[in-house]
C-alpha positions in Angstrom: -30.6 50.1 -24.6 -30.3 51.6 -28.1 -30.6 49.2 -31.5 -27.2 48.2 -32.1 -27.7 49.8 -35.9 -29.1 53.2 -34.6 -28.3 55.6 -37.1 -26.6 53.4 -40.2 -26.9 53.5 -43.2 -27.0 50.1 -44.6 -27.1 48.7 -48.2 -28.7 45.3 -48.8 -28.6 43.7 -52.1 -31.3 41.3 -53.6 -34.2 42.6 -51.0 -36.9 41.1 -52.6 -36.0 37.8 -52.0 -36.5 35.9 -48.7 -32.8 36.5 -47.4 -32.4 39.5 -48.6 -36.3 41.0 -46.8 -35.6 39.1 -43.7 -32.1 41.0 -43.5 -34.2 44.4 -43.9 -36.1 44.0 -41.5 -34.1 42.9 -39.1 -31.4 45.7 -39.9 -34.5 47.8 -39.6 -35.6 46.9 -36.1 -32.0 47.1 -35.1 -32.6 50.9 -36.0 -30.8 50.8 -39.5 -31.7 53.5 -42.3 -32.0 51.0 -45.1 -31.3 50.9 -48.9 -32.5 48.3 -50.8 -32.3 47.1 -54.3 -33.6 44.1 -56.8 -34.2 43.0 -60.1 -37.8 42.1 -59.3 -39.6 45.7 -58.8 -43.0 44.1 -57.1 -40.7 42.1 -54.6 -38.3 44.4 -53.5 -41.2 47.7 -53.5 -43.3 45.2 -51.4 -40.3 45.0 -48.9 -39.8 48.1 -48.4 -43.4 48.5 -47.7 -43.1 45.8 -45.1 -40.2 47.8 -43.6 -42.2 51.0 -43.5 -45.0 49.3 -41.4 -43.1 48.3 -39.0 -42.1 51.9 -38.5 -38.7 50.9 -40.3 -36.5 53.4 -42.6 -35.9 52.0 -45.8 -35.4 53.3 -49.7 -35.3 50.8 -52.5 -34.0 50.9 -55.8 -35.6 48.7 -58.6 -34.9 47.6 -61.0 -31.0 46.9 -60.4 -28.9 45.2 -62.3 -25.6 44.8 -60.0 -23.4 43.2 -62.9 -23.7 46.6 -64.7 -20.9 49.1 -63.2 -23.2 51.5 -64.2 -26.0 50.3 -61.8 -23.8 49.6 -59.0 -22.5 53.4 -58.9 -25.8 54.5 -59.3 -26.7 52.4 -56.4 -24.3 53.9 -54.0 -25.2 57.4 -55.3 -29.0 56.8 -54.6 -27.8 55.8 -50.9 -25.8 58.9 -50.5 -28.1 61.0 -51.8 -30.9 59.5 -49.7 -28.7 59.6 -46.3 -25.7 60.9 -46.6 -23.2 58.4 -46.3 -22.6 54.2 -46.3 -21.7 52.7 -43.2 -22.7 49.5 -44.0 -22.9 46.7 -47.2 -24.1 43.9 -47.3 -23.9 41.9 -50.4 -26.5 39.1 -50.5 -27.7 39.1 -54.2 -26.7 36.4 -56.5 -28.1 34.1 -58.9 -26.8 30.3 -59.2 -27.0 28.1 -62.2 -26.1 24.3 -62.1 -25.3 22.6 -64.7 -23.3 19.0 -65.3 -19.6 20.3 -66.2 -19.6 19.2 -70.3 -22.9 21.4 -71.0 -21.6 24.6 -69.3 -21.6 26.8 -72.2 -19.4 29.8 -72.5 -22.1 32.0 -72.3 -22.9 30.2 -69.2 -20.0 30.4 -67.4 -19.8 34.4 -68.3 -23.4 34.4 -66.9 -22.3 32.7 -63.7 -19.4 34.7 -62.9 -21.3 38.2 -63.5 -24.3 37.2 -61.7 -22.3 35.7 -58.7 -19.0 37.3 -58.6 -19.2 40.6 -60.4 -21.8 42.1 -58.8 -20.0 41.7 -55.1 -16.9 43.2 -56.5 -18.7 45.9 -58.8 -21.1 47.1 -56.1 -18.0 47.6 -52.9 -15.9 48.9 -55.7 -18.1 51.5 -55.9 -18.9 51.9 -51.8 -15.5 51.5 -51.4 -14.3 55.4 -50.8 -17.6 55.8 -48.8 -17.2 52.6 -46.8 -13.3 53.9 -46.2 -14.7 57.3 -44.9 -17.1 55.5 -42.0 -15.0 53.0 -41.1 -17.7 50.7 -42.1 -18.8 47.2 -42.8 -18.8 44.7 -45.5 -20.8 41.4 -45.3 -20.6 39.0 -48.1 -22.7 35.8 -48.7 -20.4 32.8 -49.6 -21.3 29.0 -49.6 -20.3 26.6 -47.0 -19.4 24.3 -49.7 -16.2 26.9 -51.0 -14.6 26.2 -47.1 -14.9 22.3 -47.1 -13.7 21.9 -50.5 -13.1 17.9 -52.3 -14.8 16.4 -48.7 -18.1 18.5 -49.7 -17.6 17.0 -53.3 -17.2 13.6 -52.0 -20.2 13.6 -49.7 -22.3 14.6 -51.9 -24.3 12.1 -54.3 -23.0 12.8 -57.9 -25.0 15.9 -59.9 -25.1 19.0 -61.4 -23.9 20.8 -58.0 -20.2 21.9 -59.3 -19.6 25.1 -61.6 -21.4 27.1 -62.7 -23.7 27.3 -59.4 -23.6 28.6 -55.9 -20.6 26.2 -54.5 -18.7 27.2 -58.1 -18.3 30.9 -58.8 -19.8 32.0 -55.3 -16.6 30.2 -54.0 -14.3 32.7 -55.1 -15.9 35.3 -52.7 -14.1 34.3 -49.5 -10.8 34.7 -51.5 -12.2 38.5 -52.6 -12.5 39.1 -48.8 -8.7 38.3 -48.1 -8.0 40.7 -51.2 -10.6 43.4 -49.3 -8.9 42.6 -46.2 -5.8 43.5 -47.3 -6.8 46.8 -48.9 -9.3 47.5 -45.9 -8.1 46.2 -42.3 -4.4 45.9 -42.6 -2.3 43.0 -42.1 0.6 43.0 -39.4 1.5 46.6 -40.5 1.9 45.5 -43.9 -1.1 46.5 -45.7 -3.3 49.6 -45.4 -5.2 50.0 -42.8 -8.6 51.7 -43.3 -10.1 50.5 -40.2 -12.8 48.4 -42.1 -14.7 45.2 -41.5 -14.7 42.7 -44.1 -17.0 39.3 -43.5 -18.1 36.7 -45.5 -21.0 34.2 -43.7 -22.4 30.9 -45.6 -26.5 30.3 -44.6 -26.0 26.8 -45.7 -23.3 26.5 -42.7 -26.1 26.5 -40.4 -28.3 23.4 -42.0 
């Protein structure tokens, strides 16, 4: 039986951290052609290294700052020019902050946003004609916390775990995928339909 990812191309964000290098190489062994990027140049380098071992295909691209437009294009370029197309993003990378609600500074909360919702939208902005042309896939990590809502919050002891931080601005990514639906998959012969694949999966769902 062939790997199910024989012959995609897929992008993974933040692969040099654990998530993001355990999603390499298992797109890898799946058969994927993968392109990686990171802030950290020594983690994401040694990824790609690992994926290479293993007889993987991967290209990385380090370092990347996603909540630059700039970077984000030049991401998708480097994939294209590398193999030709995009059939595949997935958008893992994000940094959280957590702060208690009256010390969240401006600067913070501009931080927050960029480094947790900018870069998603940034980055399949720019796969987005690519994406279009194969048909392909988007994956987004979200939290678990943005689903369950004021029953999270009241579960959980009091603390600096509202925004900024991953159940704050990384929240607003499910409601990105209903805008990306729209655009992407069509809705009862309403919308558009590009014949794309939009998904948004929380890791913390499964603890």
């Amino acid at each position: 039986m062939s790997p199910r990812l024989s012959g995609k191309v897929c992008v993974i964000t933040g692969t040099g951290g654990s998530m993001g290098r355990a999603a390499a190489l298992a797109f890898a062994r799946e058969g994927a052609m993968v392109v990686g990027c990171d802030l950290n140049v020594d983690s994401a380098s040694a990824t790609a290294q690992l994926v290479r071992q293993e007889g993987g295909t991967m290209e990385s691209l380090q370092p990347c700052r996603l909540g630059s437009t700039a970077e984000c294009q030049a991401l998708v370029n480097f994939a294209v020019r590398a193999f030709g197309r995009i059939d595949v993003l997935f958008n893992n990378a994000a940094m959280a902050y957590f702060n208690w609600l009256e010390d969240i500074s401006d600067e913070g909360w501009d931080r927050n946003r960029r480094e947790e919702v900018d870069l998603v939208f940034y980055l399949t902005r720019a796969a987005w004609p690519h994406l279009k042309r194969s048909r392909g896939v988007v994956v987004n990590t979200a939290v678990e916390g943005s689903r369950m809502g004021g029953q999270h919050a009241r579960q959980d002891p009091p603390g600096p775990f509202g925004p900024p931080g991953g159940g704050g601005e990384r929240g607003v990514v499910p409601r990105l995928r209903r805008k990306l639906l729209r655009d992407g998959c069509g809705h009862r012969g309403r919308w558009r339909n590009e014949g794309l694949v939009i998904e948004s999966r929380a890791p913390d769902a499964a603890h």
